[in-house]
N, C-alpha and C positions, 0 to 999 in steps of 0.2 A: 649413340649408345653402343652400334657393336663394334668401334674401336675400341673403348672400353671394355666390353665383351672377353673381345680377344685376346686382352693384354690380360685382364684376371684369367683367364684360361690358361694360358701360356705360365703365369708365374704360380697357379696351382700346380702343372704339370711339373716345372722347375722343381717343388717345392718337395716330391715325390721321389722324385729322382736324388735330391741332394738326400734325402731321409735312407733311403735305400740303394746302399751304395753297390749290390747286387745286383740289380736291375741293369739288365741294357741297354745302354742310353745313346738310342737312337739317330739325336738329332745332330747326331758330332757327322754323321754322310748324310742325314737325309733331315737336314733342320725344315724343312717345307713342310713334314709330316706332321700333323698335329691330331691326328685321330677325329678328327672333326668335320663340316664343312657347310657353309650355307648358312640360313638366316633365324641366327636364334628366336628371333620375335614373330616367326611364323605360325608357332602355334602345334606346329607338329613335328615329330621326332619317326626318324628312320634309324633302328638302334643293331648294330652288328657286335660281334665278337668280340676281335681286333683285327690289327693289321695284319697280314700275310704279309713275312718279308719276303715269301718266295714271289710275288707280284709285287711288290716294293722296288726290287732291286732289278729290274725292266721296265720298269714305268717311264714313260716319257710326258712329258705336258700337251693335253690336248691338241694345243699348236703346233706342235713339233720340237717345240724350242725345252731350255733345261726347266726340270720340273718347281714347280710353284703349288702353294695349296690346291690348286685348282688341279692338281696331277690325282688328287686323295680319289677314290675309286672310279678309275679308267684304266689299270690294267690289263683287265679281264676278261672275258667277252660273258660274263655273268655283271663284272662291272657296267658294262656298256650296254645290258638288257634294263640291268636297274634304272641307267639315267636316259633310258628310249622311255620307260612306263613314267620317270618322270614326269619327261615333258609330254609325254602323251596322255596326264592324266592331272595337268597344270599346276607340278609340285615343280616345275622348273619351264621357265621362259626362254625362247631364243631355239638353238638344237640342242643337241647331246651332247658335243665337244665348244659348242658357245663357254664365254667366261661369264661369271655370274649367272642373276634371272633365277637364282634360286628361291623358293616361296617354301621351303624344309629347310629342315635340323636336320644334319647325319652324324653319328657318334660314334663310339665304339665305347664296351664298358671297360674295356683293357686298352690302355695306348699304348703301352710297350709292344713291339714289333715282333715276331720270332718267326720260323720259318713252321709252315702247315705241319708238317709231319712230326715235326719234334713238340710242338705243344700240342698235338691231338696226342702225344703217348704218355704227355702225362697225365695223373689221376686226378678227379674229378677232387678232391681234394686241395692236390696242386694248383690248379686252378683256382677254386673260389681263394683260395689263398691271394690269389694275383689279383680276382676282383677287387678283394677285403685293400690290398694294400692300394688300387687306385679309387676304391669308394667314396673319396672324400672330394677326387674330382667331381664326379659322376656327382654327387649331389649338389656340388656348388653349379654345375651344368643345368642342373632340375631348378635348384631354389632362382636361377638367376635369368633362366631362360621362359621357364612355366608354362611347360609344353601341355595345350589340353588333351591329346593324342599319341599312342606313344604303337610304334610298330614293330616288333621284334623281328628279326631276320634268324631265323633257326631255333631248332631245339638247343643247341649248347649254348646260348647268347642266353635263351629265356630261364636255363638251368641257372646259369650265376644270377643273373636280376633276382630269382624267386630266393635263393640264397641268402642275398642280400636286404630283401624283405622282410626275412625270415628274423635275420641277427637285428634287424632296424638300421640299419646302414642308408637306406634312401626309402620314398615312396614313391610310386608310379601312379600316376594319372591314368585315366583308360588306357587300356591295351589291345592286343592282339597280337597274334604269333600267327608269321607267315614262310612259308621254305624260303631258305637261302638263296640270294638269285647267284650262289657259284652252284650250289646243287640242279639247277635247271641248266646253268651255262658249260658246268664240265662234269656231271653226274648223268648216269643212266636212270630211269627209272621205268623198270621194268624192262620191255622190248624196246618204248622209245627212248631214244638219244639223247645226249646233252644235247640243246636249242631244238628242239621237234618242235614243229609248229602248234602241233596242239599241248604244248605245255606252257607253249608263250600265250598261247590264247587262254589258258586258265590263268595264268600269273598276271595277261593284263584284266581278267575278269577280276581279282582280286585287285587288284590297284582301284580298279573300277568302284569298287564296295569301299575299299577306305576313302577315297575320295569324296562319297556320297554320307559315308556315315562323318568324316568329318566336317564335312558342311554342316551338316544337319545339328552338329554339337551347339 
């Protein structure tokens, strides 16, 4: 089923791109990138933004070698706190930079790439714009995967999803909104640092709690 999966995925995203011939279409240097990653039929969704092409365009594949799906959030060292709380909290088997052994969905509700600073200056407007026009992914994502759990990574991620709810564009299963794991990995907050230990130890309390309330579903 998720070679299947992937190939309706792939020729939605196609489908997006030929409709809008605007859009930056990514996969002409970085066709590995699919905004995606992990096991649809898992049950639970870990749902970001989009891509950061300013981490895109340094990425290397876990192994070392030239990037593959398996490069999609390992950048960062917020990338690589997310998939420590992974497998430290049995949403991924194996280590951190292991292939596969993923037991999650990871998303994005925007696939198109761009660089941090230039799509943070556009208007909130601009944006849901950009949700609206990859909306039809995102819910073939939902209708096809049927995640009973869905986890938000940030306030601007949950800002377009509610958007999107709004206009009826998709419906969301359970939720929750939790910080950014770049905001813990290169964000201050307050006195302490990006990675202070005690913000990992709340960040993995929190994995801690989804893990348990998703059990429990």
């Amino acid at each position: 089923m998720n070679e299947l999966y992937w190939k309706g995925l792939a020729e939605h995203i196609d489908n997006v791109f030929q409709s809008h011939s605007s859009l930056f279409d990514h996969r002409v240097d970085y066709p590995w990138l699919t905004g995606a990653l992990g096991d649809p039929n898992s049950g639970i969704w870990f749902i970001a933004e989009n891509p950061s092409l300013t981490q895109i365009e340094r990425v290397q594949n876990p192994d070392g070698g030239p990037p593959t799906p398996e490069a999609q959030w390992w950048a960062s060292r917020g990338d690589k706190l997310f998939r420590e709380m992974l497998v430290k909290h049995g949403f991924k088997s194996g280590t951190i930079d292991s292939p596969g052994g993923w037991k999650c969905y990871i998303t994005n509700v925007v696939k198109e790439t761009d660089y941090t600073n230039r799509w943070r200056e556009k208007t909130q407007e601009a944006r849901d714009k950009a949700a609206e026009i990859w909306s039809s992914v995102l819910a073939w994502e939902l209708l096809n995967s049927k995640p009973k759990y869905v986890v938000i990574f940030g306030g601007s991620a949950k800002a377009l999803l509610n958007h999107l709810k709004i206009i009826g564009k998709i419906k969301l299963p359970r939720s929750e909104n939790i910080k950014h794991y770049a905001y813990i990995g290169q964000r201050a907050e307050g006195k302490l640092g990006p990675m202070h230990p005690d913000r990992i130890k709340r960040y993995s309390e929190d994995f801690d709690r989804i893990q348990r309330t998703f059990n429990n579903l």
